[in-house]
C-alpha positions as CSV (number, residue, x, y, z in Angstrom):
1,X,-2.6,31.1,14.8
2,X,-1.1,29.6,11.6
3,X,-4.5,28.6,10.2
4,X,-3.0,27.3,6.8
5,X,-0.5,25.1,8.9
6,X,-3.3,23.3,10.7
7,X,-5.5,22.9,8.1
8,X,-1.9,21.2,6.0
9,X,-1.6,18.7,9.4
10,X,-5.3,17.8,9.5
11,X,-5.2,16.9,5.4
12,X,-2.2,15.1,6.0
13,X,-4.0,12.9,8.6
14,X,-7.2,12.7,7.2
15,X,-6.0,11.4,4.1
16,X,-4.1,9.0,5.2
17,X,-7.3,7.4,7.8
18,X,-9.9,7.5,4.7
19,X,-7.1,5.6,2.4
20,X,-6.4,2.8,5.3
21,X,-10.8,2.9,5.7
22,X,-11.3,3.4,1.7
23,X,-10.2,-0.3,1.6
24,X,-11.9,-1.6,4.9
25,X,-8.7,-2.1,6.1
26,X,-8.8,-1.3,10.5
27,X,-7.2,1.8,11.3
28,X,-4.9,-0.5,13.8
29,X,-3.1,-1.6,11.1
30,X,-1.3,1.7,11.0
31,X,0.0,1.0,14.6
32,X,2.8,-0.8,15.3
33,X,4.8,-0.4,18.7
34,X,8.4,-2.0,17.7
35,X,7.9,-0.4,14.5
36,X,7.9,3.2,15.5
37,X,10.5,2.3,18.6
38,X,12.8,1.7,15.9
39,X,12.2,4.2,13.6
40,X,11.5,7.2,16.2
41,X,14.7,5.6,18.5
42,X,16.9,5.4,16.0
43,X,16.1,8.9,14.1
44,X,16.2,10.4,17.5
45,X,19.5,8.5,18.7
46,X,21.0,9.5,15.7
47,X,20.1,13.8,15.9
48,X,21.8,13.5,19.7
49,X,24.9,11.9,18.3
50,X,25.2,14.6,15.5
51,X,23.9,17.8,17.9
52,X,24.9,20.0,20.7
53,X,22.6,20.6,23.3
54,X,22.3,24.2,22.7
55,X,21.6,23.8,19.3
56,X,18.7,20.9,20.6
57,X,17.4,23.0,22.6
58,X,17.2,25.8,20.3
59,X,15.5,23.5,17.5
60,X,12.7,22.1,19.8
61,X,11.9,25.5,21.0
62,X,11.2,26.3,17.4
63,X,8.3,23.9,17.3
64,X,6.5,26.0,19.3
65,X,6.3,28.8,16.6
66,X,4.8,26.4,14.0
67,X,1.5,26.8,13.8
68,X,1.5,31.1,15.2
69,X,2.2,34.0,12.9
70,X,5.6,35.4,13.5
71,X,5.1,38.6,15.5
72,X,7.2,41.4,13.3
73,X,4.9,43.0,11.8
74,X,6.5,45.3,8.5
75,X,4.3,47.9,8.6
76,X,3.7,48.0,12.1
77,X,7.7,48.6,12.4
78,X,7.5,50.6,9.0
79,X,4.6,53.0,11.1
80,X,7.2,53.4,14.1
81,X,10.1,53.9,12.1
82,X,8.1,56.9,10.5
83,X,7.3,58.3,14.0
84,X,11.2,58.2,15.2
85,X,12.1,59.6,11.8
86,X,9.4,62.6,12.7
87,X,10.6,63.1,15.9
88,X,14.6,63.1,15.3
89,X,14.3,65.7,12.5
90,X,12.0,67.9,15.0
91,X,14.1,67.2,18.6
92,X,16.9,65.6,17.6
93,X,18.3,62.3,18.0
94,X,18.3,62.4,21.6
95,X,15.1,62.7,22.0
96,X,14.7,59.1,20.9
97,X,16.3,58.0,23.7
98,X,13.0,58.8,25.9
99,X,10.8,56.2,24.0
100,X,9.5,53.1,25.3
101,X,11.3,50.1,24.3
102,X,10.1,47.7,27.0
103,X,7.4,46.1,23.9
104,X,10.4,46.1,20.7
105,X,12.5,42.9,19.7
106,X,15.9,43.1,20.6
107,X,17.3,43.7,17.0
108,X,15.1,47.1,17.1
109,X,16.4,47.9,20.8
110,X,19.8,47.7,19.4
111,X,19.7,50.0,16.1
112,X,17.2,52.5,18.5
113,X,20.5,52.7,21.1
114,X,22.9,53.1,18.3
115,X,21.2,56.0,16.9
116,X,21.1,57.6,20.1
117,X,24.4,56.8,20.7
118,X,25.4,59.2,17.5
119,X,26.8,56.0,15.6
120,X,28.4,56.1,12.3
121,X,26.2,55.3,9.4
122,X,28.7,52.6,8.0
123,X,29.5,51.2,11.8
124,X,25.8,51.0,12.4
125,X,24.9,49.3,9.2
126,X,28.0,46.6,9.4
127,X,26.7,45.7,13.1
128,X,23.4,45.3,11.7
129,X,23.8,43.6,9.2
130,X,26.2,40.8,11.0
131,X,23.3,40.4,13.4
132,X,20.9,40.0,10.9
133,X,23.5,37.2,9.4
134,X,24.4,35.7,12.8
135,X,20.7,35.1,13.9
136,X,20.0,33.6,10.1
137,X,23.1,31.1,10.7
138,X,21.6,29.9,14.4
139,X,18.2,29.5,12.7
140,X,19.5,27.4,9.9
141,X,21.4,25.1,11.8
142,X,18.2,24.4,13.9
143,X,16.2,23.9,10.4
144,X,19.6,21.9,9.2
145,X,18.6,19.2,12.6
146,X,14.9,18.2,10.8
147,X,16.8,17.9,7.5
148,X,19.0,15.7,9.0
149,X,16.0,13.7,10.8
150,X,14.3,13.6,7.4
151,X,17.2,12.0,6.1
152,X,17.9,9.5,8.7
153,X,14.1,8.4,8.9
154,X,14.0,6.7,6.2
155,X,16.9,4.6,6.0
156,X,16.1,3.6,9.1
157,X,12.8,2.3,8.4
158,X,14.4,0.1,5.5
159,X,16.1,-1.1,9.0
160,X,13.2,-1.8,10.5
161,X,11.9,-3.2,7.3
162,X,14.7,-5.8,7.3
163,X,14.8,-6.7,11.2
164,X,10.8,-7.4,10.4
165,X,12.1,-9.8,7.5
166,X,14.6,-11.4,9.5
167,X,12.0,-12.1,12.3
168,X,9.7,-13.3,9.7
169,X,11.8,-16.2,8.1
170,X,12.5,-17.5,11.5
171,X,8.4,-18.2,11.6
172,X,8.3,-19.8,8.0
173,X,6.2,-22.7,9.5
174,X,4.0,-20.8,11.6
175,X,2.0,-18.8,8.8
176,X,0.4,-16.9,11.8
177,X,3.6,-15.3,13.5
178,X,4.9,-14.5,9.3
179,X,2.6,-12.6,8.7
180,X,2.9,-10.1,12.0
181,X,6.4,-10.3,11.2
182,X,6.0,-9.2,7.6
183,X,3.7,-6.3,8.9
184,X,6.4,-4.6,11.0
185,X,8.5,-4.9,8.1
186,X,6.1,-2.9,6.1
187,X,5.0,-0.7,8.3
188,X,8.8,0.4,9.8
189,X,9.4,1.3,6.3
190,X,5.7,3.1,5.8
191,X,7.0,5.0,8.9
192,X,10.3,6.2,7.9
193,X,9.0,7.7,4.8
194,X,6.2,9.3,6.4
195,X,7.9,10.7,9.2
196,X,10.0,12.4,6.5
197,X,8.2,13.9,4.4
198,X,4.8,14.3,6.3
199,X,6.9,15.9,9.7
200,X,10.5,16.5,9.8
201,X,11.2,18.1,6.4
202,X,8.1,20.4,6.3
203,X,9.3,21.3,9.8
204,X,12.5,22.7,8.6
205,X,10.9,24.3,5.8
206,X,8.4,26.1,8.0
207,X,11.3,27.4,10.2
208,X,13.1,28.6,7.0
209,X,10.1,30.3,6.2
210,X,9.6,32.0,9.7
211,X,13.6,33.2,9.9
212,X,13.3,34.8,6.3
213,X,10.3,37.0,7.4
214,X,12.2,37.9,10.3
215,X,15.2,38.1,8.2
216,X,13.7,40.3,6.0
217,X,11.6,42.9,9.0
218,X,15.3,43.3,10.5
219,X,16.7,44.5,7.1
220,X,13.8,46.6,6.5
221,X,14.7,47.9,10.2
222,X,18.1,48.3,9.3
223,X,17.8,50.4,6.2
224,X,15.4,52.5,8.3
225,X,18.1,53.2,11.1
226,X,20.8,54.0,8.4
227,X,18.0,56.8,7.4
228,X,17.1,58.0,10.4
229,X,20.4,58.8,11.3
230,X,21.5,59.8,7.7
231,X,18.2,63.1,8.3
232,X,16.0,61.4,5.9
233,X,12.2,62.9,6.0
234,X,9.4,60.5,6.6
235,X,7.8,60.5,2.9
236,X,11.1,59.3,1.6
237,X,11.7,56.7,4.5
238,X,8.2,55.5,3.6
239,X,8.8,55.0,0.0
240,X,12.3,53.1,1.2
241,X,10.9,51.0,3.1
242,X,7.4,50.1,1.2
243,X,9.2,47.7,-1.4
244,X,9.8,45.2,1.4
245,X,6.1,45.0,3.4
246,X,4.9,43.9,0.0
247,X,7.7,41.3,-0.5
248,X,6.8,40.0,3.2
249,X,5.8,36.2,3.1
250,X,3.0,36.8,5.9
């Protein structure tokens, strides 16, 4: 688990129930049903109208990596790289072909059956290197959908803030019903701001984060493949391949 990530949510909550009790103020205050029905609606009406469902689908599914630690490990891969580099200069590079794969990521699967296959240096470097560049565009446009839901969050809390207003002035006599009114106006615009910048935005920057680790354990793959096939000895794979496990983000 992503401990720092946690910890990050927990502040963010904490500090924001010890400001609304620093000044005796009920912790209710911060709940307001049509508030967040027209802030939450609205930012969430607006990301179906502007998204496929494919690319939906793909962004929700990255919540569920937020708060676990991506599973490429560089030197893990660096280790087996090593090991098929061994072996292919000893056996050959058919020999690789009796390896387990069942346990690698697809991006290694397909370099692994590209060496065995006898494939070009160039060719096997050029379609590595557009599937390292494909799966960066697909995660982008999935971090691009909470950039777009940071944006549209708070405008439409200044909405909400002004639908409060207008409900307010209809209760100028009533001092009662003006105040609730002037709440959700408040509050819809306390909402937009926070949903933004407490959730959507670092969302999108967390899933940036995760896709340039992964990013950078399948170029570190890649160069590895274009040795192994090229004959290069371990020790100088190693030494290629070092520069990027200390360059890794996790």
């Amino acid at each position: 688990m992503n401990k720092l990530g946690l910890v990050g949510f927990i502040a963010i909550i904490s500090s924001v129930v010890f400001a609304q009790l620093y000044h005796d103020a009920p912790i209710s205050g911060l709940f307001e049903l049509s508030a967040f029905l027209i802030v939450f609606g609205g930012t969430l009406g607006a990301i179906l109208i502007q998204s496929s469902p494919k690319q939906l689908k793909h962004a929700l599914l990255q919540l569920l990596t937020l708060f676990s630690k991506p599973s490429y490990s560089l030197y893990e891969q660096m280790q087996l790289l090593k090991s098929w580099s061994l072996l292919s200069r000893k056996e050959g590079l058919l020999r690789l072909e009796r390896e387990n794969v069942d346990s690698l990521d697809s991006f290694t699967k397909m370099g692994l059956s590209m060496i065995v296959d006898g494939s070009d240096e160039a060719i096997l470097q050029d379609i590595l290197q557009q599937e390292i560049e494909l799966e960066m565009e697909l995660q982008e446009r999935s971090a691009q959908v909470y950039d777009a839901m940071g944006g549209y969050s708070p405008t439409i809390g200044i909405i909400g803030a002004v639908l409060g207003l207008i409900q307010a002035m209809a209760f100028l006599d009533q001092p009662e019903l003006l105040g609730q009114g002037i709440a959700v106006a408040f509050i819809a615009t306390i909402y937009g701001v926070a949903f933004a910048n407490f959730i959507f935005l670092p969302i999108a920057n967390k899933i940036r984060l995760n896709y340039q680790h992964q990013a950078l354990f399948q170029e570190m793959s890649m160069v590895g493949f274009v040795a192994i096939a090229h004959g290069e000895n371990s020790l100088l794979l190693e030494r290629r391949l070092s520069g990027y496990i200390s360059r890794a983000v996790y």
